[in-house]
matplotlib code that plots the C-alpha trace (Angstrom):
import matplotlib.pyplot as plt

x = [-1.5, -2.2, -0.6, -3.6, -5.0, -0.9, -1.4, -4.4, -3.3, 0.1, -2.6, -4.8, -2.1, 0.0, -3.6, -3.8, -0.5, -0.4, -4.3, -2.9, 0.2, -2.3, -4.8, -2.7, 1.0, 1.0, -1.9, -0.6, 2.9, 3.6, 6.8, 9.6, 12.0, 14.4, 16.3, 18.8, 19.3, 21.3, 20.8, 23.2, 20.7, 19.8, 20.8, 24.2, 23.2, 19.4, 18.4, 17.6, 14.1, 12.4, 9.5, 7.0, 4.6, 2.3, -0.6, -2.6, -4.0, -6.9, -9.2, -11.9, -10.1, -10.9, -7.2, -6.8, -9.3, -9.8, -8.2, -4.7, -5.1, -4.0, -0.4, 0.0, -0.2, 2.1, 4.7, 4.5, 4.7, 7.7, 9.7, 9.5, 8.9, 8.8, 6.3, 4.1, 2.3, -0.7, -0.8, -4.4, -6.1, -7.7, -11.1, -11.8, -14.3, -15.3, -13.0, -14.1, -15.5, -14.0, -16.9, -17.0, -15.6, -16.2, -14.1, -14.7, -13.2, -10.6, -9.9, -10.0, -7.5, -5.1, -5.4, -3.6, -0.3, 1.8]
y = [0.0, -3.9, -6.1, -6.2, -2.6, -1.9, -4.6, -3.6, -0.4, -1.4, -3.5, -0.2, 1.9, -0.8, -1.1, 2.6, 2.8, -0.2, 1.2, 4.7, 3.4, 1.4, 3.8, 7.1, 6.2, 2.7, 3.9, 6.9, 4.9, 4.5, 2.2, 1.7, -0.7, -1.3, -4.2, -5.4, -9.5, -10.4, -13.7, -15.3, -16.2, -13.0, -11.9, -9.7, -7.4, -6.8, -3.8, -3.7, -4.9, -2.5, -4.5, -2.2, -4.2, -2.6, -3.9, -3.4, -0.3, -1.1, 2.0, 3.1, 2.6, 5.7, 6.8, 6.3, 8.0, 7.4, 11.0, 9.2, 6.7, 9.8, 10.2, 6.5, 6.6, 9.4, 8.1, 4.3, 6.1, 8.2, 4.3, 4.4, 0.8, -1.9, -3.9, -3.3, -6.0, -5.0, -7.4, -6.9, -5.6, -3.3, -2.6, -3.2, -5.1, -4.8, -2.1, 0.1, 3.4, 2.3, 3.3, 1.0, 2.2, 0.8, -0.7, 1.2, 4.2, 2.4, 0.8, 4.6, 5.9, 3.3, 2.9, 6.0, 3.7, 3.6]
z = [42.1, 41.8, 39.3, 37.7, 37.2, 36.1, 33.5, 32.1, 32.1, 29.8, 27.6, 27.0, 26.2, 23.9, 22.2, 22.1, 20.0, 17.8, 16.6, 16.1, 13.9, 12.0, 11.1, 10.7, 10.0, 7.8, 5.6, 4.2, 4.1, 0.4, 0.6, -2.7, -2.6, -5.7, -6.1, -8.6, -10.0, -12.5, -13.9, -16.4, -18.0, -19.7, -22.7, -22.4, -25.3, -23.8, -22.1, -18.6, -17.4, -15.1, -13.1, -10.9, -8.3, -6.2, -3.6, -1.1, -2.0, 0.7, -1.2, 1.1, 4.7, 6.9, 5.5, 2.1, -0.1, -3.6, -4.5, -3.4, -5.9, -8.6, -6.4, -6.3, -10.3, -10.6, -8.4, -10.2, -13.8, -12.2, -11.2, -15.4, -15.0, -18.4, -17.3, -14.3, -12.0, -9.7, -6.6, -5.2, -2.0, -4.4, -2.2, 1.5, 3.7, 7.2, 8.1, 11.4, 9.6, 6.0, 3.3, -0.1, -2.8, -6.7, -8.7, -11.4, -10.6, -8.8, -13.0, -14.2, -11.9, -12.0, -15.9, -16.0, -15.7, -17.8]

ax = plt.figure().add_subplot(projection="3d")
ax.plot(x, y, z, "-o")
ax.set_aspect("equal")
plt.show()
C-alpha cells in the first residue's frame, strides 16, 4: 500500500472517530465541576455563596432533544445553587441533521430552576 492510499486511509478513519465522539459521546456529556475560592474579602460571618453556570445547551443537535432539557433542570436544582448564571448556546444553527427548536419552550423548561 502507497504512502498515499495509507494516509488517506489514517485521515478517514481519524475523521471517522473525532465525528463519532462529537455527535454521540460529547453531547449527551453533561459535565459538573465544583470549585472552592475564598477571598478575604468576604464577610467572615456570611454564609457560603453557591454559584451554578451552565451553557451550551446546543437544543436541537441530532443528540440533544428538548425532553433533556427537564434532566438538565433537575440535576442544576439538585447543585442547590444561590444564584444561578445561564451562559448561552441555547439553540443551534446549521448543524448536519439538527432540527430548530423555539425558544419558548426552551424559557419553559428551564424556568423550572430554581
Amino acid at each position: 500500500m502507497d504512502i498515499t492510499r495509507r494516509a488517506f486511509l489514517g485521515l478517514s478513519a481519524l475523521a471517522a472517530v473525532t465525528g463519532g465522539y462529537s455527535f454521540f459521546i460529547e453531547p449527551s456529556w453533561l459535565d459538573i465541576k465544583k470549585y472552592k475560592i475564598h477571598t478575604a474579602k468576604w464577610p467572615k460571618t456570611a454564609k457560603t455563596l453557591r454559584i451554578a453556570f451552565a451553557s451550551d445547551f446546543h437544543f436541537g443537535c441530532p443528540s440533544v432533544r428538548l425532553e433533556e432539557a427537564a434532566h438538565i433542570v433537575e440535576k442544576i436544582n439538585a447543585l442547590n445553587a444561590d444564584i444561578i448564571f445561564l451562559g448561552g448556546d441555547f439553540l443551534i444553527s446549521g448543524v448536519l441533521l439538527g432540527k430548530y427548536v423555539a425558544p419558548a419552550p426552551i424559557a419553559e423548561i428551564l424556568s423550572g430552576l430554581h
